[in-house]
Structure formats: C-alpha cells, structure tokens
C-alpha positions as CSV (number, residue, x, y, z in Angstrom):
1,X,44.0,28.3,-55.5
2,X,45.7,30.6,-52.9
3,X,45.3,28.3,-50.2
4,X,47.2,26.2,-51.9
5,X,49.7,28.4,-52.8
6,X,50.2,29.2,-49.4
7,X,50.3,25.5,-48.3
8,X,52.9,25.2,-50.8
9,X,55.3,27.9,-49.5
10,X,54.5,27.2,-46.1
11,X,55.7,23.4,-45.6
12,X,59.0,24.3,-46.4
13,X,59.1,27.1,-44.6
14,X,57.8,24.7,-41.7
15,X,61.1,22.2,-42.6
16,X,63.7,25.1,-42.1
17,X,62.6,26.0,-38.7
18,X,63.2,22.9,-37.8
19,X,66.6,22.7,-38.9
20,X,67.4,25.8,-37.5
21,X,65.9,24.1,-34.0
22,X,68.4,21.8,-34.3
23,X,71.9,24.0,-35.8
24,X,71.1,25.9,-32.1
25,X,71.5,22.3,-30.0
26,X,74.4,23.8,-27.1
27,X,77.3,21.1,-27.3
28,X,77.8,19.4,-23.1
29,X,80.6,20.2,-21.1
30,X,81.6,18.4,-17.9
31,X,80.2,19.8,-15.4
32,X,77.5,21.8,-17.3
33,X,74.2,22.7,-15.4
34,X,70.9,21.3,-17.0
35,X,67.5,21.9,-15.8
36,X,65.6,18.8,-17.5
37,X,62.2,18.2,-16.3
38,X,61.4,15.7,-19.7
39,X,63.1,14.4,-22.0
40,X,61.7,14.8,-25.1
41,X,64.1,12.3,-27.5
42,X,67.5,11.2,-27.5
43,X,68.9,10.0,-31.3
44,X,72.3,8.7,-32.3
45,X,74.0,6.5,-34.4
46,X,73.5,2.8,-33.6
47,X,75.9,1.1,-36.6
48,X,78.5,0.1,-34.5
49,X,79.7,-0.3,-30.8
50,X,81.7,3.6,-30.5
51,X,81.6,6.3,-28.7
52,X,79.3,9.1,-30.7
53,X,77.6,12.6,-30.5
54,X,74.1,11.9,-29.3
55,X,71.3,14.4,-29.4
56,X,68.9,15.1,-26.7
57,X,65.9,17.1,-26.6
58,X,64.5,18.3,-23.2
59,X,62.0,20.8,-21.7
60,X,62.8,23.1,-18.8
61,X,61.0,23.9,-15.3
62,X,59.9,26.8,-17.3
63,X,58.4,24.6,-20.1
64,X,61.1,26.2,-22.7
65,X,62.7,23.2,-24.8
66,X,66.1,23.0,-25.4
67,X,68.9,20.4,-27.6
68,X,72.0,19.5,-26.2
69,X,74.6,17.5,-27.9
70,X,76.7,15.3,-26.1
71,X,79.3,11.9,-26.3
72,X,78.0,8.4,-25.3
73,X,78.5,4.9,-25.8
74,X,76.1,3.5,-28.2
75,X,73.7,1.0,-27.3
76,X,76.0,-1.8,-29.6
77,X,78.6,-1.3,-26.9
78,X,76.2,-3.8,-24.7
79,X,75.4,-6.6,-26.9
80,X,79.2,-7.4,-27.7
C-alpha cells in the first residue's frame, strides 16, 4: 500500500521535471557558441512548409545536456 502511494506521487512528480527540463531550453542567437558532441533530438512542427521554432537537445564535451531553441525551415519546405 505505501509503495503504491509513493508510485503514485512520484510519476507526476517525474512529469514536472521534465517540463521544467524543457521551460530552461536557451533561445539561439547568431553567432552563439555551442559545444555539441550529440545530438540527442531535434522536434518541430511539420504541418506546413514555414519557418518555425525547432527544439534541440544535445550533450556537452562535459556530458551535461542542454535545449536550445532555434528558427528553421521545416522539412515541407522540400517536398513543394
């Protein structure tokens, strides 16, 4: 009974770390420096052929991971 109790607090607990995760993503600027040694996922918005914010996810050198917004062409764009 407390183990489930505890499973039960702690899987939502486990979904808002994630969203903060992704609240803390640094938006790009030209010229930014980026130490990206793998890319971990890259999402955005396929619907139509735009420009839109994509989101990447990346480790470090150091192994730290980090989220970086940023404005690209969707992949649409090359099927017109």
């Amino acid at each position: 009974m407390k183990s489930t109790l505890s499973a039960l607090f702690a899987i939502p607990a486990l979904l808002l770390s994630f969203s903060a995760f992704a609240d803390d993503a640094a938006v790009y600027h030209y010229g930014m420096p980026l130490d990206v040694a793998k890319v971990l996922s890259i999402s955005q918005p396929n619907e139509r052929c735009e420009v839109s914010q994509a989101t990447m996810v990346y480790l470090d050198s150091k192994g730290e991971q980090h989220t970086v917004k940023y404005l690209r062409q969707t992949p649409m764009c090359s099927k017109v």
